[in-house]
C-alpha positions as CSV (number, residue, x, y, z in Angstrom):
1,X,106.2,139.7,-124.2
2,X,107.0,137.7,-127.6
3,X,107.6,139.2,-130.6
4,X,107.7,137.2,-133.7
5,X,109.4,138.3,-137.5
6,X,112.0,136.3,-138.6
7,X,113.3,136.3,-134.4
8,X,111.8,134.7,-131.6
9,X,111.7,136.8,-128.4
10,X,110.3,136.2,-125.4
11,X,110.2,137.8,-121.4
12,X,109.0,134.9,-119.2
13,X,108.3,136.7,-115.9
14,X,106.5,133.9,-114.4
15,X,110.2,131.6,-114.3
16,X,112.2,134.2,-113.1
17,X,111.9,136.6,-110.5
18,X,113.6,139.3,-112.0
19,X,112.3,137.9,-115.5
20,X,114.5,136.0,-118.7
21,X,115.2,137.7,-122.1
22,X,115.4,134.9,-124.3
23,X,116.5,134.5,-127.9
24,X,116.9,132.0,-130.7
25,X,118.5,133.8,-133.0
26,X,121.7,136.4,-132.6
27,X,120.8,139.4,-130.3
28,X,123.0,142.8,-131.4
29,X,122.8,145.3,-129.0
30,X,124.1,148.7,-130.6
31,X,125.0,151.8,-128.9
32,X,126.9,155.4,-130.0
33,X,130.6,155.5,-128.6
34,X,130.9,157.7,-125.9
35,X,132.3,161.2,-126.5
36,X,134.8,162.5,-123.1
37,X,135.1,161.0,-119.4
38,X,132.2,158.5,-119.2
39,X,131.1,154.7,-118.9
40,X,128.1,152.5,-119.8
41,X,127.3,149.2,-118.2
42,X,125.2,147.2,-120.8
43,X,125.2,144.2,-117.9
44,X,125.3,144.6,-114.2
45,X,125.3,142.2,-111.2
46,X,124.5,143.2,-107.7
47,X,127.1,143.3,-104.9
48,X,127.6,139.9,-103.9
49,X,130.1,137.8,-101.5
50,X,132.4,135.4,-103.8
51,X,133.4,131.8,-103.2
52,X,136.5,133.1,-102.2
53,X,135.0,135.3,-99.3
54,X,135.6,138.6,-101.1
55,X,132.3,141.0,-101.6
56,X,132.1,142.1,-104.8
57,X,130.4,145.4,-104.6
58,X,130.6,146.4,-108.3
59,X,130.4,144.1,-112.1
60,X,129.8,145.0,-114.8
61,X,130.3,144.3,-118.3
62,X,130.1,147.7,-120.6
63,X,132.1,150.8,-122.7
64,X,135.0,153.1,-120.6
65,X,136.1,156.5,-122.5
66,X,138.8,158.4,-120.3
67,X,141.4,159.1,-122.9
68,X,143.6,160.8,-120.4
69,X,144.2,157.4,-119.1
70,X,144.9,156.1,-122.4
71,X,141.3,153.9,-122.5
72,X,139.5,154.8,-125.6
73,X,135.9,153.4,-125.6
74,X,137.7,150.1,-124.1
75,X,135.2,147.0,-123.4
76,X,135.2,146.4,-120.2
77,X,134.4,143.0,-117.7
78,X,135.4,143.4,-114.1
79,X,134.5,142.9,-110.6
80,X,135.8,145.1,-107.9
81,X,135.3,145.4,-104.0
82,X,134.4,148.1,-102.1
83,X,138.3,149.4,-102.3
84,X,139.2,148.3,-105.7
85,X,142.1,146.3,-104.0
86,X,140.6,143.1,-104.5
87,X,139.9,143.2,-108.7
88,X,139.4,140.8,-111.9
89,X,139.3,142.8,-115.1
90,X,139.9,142.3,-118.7
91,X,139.9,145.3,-120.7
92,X,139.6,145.6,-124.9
93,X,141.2,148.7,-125.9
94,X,142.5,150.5,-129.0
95,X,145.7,148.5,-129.9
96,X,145.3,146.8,-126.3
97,X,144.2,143.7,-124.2
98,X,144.8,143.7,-120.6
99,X,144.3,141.5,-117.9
100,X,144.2,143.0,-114.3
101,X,144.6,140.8,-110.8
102,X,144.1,142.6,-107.9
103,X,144.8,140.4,-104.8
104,X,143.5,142.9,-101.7
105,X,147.4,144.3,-101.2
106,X,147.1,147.6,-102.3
107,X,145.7,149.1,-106.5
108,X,149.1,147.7,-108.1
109,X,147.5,145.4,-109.8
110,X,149.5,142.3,-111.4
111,X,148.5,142.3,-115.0
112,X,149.4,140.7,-118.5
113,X,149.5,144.0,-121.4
114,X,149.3,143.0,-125.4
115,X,150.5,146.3,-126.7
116,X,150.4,147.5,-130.4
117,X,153.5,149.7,-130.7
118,X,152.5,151.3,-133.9
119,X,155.6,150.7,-135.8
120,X,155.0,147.1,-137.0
121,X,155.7,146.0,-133.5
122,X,154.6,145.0,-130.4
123,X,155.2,144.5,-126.2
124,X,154.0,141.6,-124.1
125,X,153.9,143.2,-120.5
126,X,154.1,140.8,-117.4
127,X,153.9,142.0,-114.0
128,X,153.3,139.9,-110.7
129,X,154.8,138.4,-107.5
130,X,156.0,135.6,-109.0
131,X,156.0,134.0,-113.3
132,X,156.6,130.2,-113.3
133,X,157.0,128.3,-116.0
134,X,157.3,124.3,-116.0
135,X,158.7,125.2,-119.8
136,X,161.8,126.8,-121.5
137,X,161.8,130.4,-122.3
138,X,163.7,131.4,-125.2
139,X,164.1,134.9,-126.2
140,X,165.0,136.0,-129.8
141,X,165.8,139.3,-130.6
142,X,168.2,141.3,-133.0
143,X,171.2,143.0,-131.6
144,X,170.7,146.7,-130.6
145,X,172.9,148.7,-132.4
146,X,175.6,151.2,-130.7
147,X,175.1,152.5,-127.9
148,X,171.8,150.5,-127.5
149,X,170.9,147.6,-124.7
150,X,168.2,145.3,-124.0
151,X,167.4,144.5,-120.4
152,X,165.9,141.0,-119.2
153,X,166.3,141.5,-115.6
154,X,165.8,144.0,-113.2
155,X,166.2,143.7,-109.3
156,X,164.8,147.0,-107.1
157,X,166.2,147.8,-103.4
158,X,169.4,145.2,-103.6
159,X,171.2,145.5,-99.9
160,X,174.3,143.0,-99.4
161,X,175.7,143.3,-95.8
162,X,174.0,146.7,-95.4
163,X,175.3,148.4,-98.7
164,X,172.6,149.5,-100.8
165,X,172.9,148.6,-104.8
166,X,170.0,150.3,-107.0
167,X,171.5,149.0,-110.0
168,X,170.9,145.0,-110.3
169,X,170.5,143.5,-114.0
170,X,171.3,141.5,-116.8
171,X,171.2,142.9,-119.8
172,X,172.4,142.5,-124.2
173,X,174.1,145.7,-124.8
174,X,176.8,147.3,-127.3
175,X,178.8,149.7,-126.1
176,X,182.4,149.5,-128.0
177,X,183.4,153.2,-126.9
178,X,183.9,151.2,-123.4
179,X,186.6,148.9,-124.7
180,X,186.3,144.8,-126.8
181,X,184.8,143.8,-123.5
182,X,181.8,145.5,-123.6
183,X,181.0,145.0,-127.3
184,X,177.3,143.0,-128.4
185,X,178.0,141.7,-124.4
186,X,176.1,139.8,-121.9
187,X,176.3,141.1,-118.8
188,X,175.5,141.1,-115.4
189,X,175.7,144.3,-113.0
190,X,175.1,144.9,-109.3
191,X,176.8,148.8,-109.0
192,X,176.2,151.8,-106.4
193,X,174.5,154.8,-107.7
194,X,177.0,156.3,-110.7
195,X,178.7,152.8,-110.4
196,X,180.9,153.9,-107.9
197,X,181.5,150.8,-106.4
198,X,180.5,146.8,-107.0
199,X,180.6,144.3,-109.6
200,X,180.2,142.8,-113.1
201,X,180.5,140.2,-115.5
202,X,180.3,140.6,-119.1
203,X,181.0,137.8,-122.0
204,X,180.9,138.1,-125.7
205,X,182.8,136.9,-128.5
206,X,186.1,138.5,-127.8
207,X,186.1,136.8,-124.1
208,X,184.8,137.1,-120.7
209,X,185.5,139.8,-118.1
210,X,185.0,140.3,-114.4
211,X,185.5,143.2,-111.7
212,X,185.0,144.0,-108.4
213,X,185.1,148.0,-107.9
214,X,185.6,148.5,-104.0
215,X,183.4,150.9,-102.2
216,X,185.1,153.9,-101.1
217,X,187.5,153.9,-103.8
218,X,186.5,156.4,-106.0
219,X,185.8,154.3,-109.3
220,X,187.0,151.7,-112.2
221,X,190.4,152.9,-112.2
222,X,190.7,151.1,-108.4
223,X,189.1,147.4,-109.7
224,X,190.3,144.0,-109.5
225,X,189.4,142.1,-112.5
226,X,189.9,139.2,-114.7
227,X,189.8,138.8,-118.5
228,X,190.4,136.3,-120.6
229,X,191.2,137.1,-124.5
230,X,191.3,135.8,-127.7
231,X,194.1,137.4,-129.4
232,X,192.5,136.5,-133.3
233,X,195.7,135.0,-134.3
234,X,195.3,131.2,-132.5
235,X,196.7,132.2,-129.1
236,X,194.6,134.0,-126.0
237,X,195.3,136.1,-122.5
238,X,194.4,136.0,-119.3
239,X,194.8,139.1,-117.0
240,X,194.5,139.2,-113.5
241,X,194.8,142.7,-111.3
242,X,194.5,144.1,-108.5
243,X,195.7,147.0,-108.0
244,X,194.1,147.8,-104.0
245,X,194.8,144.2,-103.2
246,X,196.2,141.1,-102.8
247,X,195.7,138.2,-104.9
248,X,195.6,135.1,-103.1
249,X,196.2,131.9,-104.3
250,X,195.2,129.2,-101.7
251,X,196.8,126.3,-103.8
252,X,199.8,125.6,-105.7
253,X,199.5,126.3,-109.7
254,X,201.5,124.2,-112.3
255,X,202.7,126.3,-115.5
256,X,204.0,124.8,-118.4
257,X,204.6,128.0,-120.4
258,X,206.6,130.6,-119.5
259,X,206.0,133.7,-116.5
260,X,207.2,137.3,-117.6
261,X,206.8,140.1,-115.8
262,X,206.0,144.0,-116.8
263,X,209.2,146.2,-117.2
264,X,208.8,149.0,-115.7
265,X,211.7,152.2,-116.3
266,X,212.0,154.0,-113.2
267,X,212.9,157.8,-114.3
268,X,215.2,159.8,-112.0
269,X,213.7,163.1,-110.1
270,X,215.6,165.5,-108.1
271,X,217.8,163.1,-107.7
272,X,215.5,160.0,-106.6
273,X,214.9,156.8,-108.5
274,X,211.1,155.8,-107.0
275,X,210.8,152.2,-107.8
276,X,207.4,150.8,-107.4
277,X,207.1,147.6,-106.1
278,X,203.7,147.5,-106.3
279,X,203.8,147.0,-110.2
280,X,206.0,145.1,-112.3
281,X,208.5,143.4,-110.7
282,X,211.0,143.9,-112.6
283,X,212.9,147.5,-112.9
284,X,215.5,149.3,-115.2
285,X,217.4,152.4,-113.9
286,X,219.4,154.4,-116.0
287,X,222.5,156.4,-113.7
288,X,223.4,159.8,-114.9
289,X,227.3,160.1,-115.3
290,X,227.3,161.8,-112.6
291,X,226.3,162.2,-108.7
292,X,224.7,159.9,-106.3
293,X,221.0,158.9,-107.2
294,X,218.8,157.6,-103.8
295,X,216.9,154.3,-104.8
296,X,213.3,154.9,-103.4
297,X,211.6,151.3,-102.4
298,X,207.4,152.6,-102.8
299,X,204.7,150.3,-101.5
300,X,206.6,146.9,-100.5
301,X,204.9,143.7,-99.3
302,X,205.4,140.7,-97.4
303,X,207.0,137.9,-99.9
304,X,208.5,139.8,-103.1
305,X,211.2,139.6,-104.9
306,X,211.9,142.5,-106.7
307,X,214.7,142.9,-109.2
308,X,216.5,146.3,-110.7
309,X,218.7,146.0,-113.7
310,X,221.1,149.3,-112.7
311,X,222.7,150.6,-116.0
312,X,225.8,153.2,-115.4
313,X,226.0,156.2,-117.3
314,X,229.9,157.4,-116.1
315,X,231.1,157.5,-112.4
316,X,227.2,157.6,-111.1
317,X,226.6,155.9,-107.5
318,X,223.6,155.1,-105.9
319,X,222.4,155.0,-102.5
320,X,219.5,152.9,-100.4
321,X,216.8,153.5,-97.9
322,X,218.0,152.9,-94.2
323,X,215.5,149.9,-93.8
324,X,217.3,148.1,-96.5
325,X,219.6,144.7,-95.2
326,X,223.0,143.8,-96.9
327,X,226.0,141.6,-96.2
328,X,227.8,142.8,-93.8
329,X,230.6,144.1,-95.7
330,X,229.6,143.7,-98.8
331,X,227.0,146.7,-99.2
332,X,226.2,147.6,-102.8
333,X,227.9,149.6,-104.8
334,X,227.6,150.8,-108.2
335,X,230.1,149.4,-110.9
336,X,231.8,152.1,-112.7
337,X,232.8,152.9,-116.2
338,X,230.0,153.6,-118.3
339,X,227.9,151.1,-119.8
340,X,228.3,148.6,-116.5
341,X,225.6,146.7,-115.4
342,X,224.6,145.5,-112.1
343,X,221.8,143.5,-110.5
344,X,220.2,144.1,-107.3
345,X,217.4,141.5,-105.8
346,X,215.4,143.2,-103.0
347,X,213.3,140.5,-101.0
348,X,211.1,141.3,-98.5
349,X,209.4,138.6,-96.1
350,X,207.9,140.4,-92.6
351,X,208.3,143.8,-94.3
352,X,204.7,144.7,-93.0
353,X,206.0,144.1,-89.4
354,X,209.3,144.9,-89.2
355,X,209.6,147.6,-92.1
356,X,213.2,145.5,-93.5
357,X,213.4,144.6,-97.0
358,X,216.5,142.4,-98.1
359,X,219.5,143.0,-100.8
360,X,221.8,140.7,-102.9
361,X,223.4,141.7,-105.4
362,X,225.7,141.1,-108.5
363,X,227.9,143.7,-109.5
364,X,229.3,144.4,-113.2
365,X,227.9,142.1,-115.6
366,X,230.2,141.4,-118.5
């Protein structure tokens, strides 16, 4: 067949079997869009077996409409086996251009999404077993406002020594009702579920933060941590607890400042002083003018020194836990007359083993 006005056209059966529609000029194929759940091929290839092994029982190049799936008379190219695990696809769609791999695994396909977001906007989507680059990424984005975050990675089924941690990310976020250090922050989490228990570390402006939240301690209030902080007046912090620990130091440290301890003012109740040597080491009591107050020693470890300033209030006297070592002797006792001051140094060394904790002390300080 040839047809001749202004376009040459021609069928050639006799050079191929299946015969050749040829053109010199642009060929426009036009056809209505499809209304509802449909599809039209306008090219089709036979099943076929690939240089790759794979037979490719459906391609096709034509029109989708299934709106409930969010294609919308979407342009279509693909080539599918028998299962539609082992798929090429690009789709055209309203506001959309999508690539789809599927590598014979299962219908997740890996695919690259160009998104319109319909506010002036839009997403890049990449999802495979593996990105490489051989160049720099860089990422520039605004900040996200209060109470806002911006994730870059997220890790599924995270198991370390048998634990399981669902939550695994890094992440930009602002969340200053949380305290400086999680304000326009970097950070990195790997938590339990409701961030019971594991780890973080955040940085921003103000400094950098770290904490370990055990498992089976029942929350933040139980972490170790480190800070650092700038003060905003030329000098900075750093903060180092633990308050279910130890902190060990496997090597000697050099200061050239000065080392103060917390004070902390141990109140009097029913007649007990509960001094906690877990916390600052240093300790004030204040006697009453009256009666004998009992000098409770809570949570002791092997190699403290702990130190109470005792301040008398009239004829008070005080009195220690059996476990406690003096001088033979020269047992404490409180200086009288009000407004004496004493000092009393308990040391412990094998307290863990042998329960003893060791006094000296200086009586009435003029």
């Amino acid at each position: 067949m040839q047809i001749n006005s202004g376009t040459s056209m021609v069928l050639n059966a006799g050079t191929s079997g299946n015969g050749n529609l040829v053109s010199t000029k642009i060929m426009v194929q036009q056809d209505s869009a499809i209304s509802g759940n449909g599809q039209k091929d306008s090219i089709t290839i036979g099943s076929y077996t690939g240089a790759n092994g794979t037979v490719y029982n459906t391609n096709i190049w034509g029109t989708q409409n299934y709106p409930g799936s969010g294609i919308n008379n979407a342009f279509i190219i693909g080539k599918y086996n028998s299962n539609f695990q082992k798929v090429s696809e690009l789709m055209v769609n309203e506001g959309q251009v999508q690539m789809q791999l599927g590598t014979g695994a299962d219908t997740d396909y890996d695919k690259i999404l160009l998104n319109d977001n319909n506010n002036g906007t839009s997403t890049i989507l990449l999802k495979a077993d593996s990105i490489s680059t051989n160049q720099p990424v860089t990422q520039t984005f605004p900040a996200p406002g209060t109470n806002g975050e911006s994730q870059f990675v997220n890790v599924g089924n995270v198991d370390v020594s048998g634990v399981q941690y669902p939550i695994a990310r890094q992440i930009f976020a602002d969340f200053p009702g949380s305290g400086q250090n999680y304000e326009n922050y970097f950070g990195t989490e790997v938590y339990g579920t409701g961030y019971a228990y594991g780890s973080e570390h955040t940085v921003n402006g103000k400094g950098i933060f770290s904490q370990v939240i055990p498992s089976g301690s029942g929350g933040a209030g139980f972490a170790s941590f480190v800070r650092i902080s700038d003060n905003y007046n030329g000098t900075s912090n750093i903060e180092i607890g633990a308050p279910t620990g130890v902190i060990n130091i496997p090597t000697h440290i050099n200061f050239n400042g000065r080392i103060t301890s917390g004070l902390q003012g141990a109140s009097i109740s029913n007649s007990t002083a509960s001094l906690q040597m877990q916390g600052p080491q240093m300790a004030v009591v204040d006697l009453p003018s009256s009666g004998d107050t009992h000098f409770e020693l809570v949570a002791p470890n092997d190699g403290q020194v702990f130190n109470v300033l005792v301040k008398q209030g009239g004829s008070g006297t005080v009195s220690l836990p059996s476990n406690v070592k003096q001088p033979s002797g020269n047992a404490y006792t409180a200086s009288s007359g009000a407004g004496s001051r004493d000092i009393l140094t308990f040391a412990t060394y094998d307290t863990n083993t042998t329960n003893e904790i060791y006094l000296v002390n200086v009586n009435n300080l003029t």
